[in-house]
C-alpha positions, -999 to +999 in steps of 0.1 A: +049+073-330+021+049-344-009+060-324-012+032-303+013+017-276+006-015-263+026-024-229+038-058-218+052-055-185+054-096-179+067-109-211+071-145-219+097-162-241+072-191-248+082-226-257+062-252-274+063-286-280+055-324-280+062-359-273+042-389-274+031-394-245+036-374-209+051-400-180+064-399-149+101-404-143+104-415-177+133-391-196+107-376-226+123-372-262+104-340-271+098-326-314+121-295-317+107-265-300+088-235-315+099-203-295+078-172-299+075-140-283+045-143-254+025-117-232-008-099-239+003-064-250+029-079-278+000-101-290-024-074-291+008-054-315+011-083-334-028-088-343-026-050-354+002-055-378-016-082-386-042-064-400-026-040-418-017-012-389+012-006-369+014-005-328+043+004-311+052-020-283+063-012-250+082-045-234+100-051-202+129-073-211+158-087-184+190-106-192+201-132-211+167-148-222+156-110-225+179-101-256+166-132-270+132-122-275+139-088-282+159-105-316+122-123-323+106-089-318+125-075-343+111-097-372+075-092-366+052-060-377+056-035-347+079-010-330+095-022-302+102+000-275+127-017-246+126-012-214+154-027-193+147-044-161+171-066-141+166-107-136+154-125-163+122-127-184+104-156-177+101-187-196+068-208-208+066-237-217+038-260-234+040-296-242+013-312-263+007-351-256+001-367-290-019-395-280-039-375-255-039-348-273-038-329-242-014-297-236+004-290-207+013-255-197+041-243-175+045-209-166+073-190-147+065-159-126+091-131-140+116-111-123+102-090-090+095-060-089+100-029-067+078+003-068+105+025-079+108+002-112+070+006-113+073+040-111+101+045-138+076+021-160+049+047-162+071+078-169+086+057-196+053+043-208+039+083-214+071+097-231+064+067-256+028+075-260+009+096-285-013+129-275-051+117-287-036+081-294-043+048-276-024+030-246-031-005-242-025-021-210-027-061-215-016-094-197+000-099-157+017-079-134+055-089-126+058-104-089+060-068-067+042-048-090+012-026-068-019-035-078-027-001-080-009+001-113-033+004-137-054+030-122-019+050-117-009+049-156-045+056-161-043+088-146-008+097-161-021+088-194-046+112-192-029+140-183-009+133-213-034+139-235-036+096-242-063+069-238-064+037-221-074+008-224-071-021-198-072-061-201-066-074-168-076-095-142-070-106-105-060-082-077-055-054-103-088-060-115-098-054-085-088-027-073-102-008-099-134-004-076-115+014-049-127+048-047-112+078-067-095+051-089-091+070-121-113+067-146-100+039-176-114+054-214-118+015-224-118-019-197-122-053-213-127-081-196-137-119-202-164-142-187-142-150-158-129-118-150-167-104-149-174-125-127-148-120-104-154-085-105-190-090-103-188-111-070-213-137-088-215-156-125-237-140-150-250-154-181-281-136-193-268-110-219-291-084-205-274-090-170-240-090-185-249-053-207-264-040-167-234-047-150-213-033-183-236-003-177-234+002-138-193-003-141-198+032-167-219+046-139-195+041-114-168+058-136-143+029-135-143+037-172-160+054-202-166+022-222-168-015-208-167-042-228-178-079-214-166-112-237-192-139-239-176-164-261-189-179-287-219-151-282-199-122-291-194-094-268-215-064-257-202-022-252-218-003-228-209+038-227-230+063-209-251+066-244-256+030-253-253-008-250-245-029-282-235-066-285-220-077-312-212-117-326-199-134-357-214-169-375-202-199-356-165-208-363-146-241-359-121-241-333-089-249-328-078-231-298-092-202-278-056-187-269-054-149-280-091-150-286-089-120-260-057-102-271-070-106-309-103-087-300-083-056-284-060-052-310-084-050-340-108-028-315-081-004-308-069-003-349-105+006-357-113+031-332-077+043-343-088+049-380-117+068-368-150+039-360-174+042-339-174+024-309-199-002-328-182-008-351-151-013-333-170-036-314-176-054-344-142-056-357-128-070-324-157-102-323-144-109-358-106-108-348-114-129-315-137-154-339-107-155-361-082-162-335-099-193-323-098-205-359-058-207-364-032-217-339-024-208-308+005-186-321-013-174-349-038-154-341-059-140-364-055-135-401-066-104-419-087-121-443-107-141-419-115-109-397-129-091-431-151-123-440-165-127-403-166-086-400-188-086-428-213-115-420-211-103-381-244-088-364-250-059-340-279-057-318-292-022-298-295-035-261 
């Protein structure tokens, strides 16, 4: 038991590489591939090893391509924790042009679904959580999956004695305005996702740290956090508004920006911050993410340096 669970339920075995040029027809020679484990919640696992913690990582794995990535899990700094599931875990795959220098994603749905797996999901997801610990919820839904599901584990969670805290988007995302939803401890959510939710595109930080607010009055959760970019992030709870950013940083790819930001959040409300200065921590892991490689993430020392120079504004 590490004190914080992250769960994957759509897991990737991603695939990257290149060629020199992307064609029609043409039969492409591509540079030997770089296979890695993919999917929000084993990022989010990842970035708190990274930084010096240890999350436990829930992952739905299937078949042949399953046991694969469940060997890569085993060399990187968390607890895996397997949950079976027939098919196959899905494939990505991302080919960089070289001349272009244009990417190219592919990315396969994942095996379906029925409510009863669902089901069996969030009993298993609670008997590997930790009473007063944290349950992160991060990445897609499988094909069949109810959108309900978040708001479900939510409440199971809860009863347990956990917390949880949400990174999703689409239909799920949605559906967390239905009434008597339960109530999420911590929903993160990007520039995209708040305006889907939001119905409308909102740019003004004072805007964004309302609608933050009004989510909290509505009791979808007890602290909403609202990405801007490359202008931080603002926390709203029913006793505040913050927004926090870093000093500009070169970048080199925004992939697990996102991810990076709710794993060093979680760690530092974890090891007892406040939700400022968790707030803090995650800008500087999402500022250091877009710094390294895609597969990267963030490095430790980075997210001390940008920590340390980062600045936190009362809204």
């Amino acid at each position: 038991m590490t004190g914080i669970l992250t769960v994957t339920l759509n897991p990737a075995l991603d695939i990257s590489t290149s060629v020199d040029a992307v064609r029609p027809e043409d039969k492409l020679r591509c540079a030997p591939p770089a296979l890695d484990t993919g999917g929000g919640g084993v990022n989010v696992a990842r970035t708190i090893g990274e930084l010096g913690g240890r999350a436990s990582a829930f992952v739905a794995l299937a078949g042949h391509i399953g046991r694969h990535y469940a060997d890569l899990m085993a060399e990187e700094p968390l607890d895996p924790v397997i949950f079976d599931v027939p098919g196959e875990t899905r494939q990505s795959l991302a080919v960089t042009d070289t001349k272009a220098q244009e990417q190219y994603r592919f990315v396969m749905p994942g095996p379906a679904w029925t409510d009863a797996l669902a089901d069996a999901a969030i009993e298993a997801v609670v008997a590997a959580s930790t009473p007063g610990g944290y349950v992160v919820l991060s990445g897609s839904q499988p094909p069949g999956v109810r959108n309900s599901f978040p708001t479900d584990l939510a409440a199971r969670i809860d009863a347990a004695g956990a917390r949880l805290i949400l990174d999703t988007s689409g239909p799920p995302l949605r559906s967390l305005l239905v009434a008597g939803a339960a109530r999420h401890h911590v929903l993160r959510l990007d520039g995209a996702e708040t305006a889907e939710l939001a119905g409308r595109r909102i740019t003004s930080r004072r805007e964004v740290a309302q609608f933050a607010q009004s989510l909290v009055e509505d009791g979808i959760a007890d602290v909403v956090v609202l990405a801007l970019g490359p202008e931080g992030s603002v926390l709203a709870t029913r006793e505040g508004r913050w927004h926090a950013r870093t000093e500009d940083v070169p970048v080199r790819s925004k992939v697990g920006a996102g991810d990076s930001f709710v794993g060093a959040f979680s760690l530092a409300l974890l090891r007892g911050a406040t939700m400022p200065e968790a707030l803090v921590r995650g800008c500087a892991a999402a500022s250091a993410a877009v710094m390294s490689e895609a597969t990267a993430l963030c490095s430790r020392a980075d997210v001390d340096a940008l920590a340390e120079s980062a600045t936190l504004t009362t809204l």
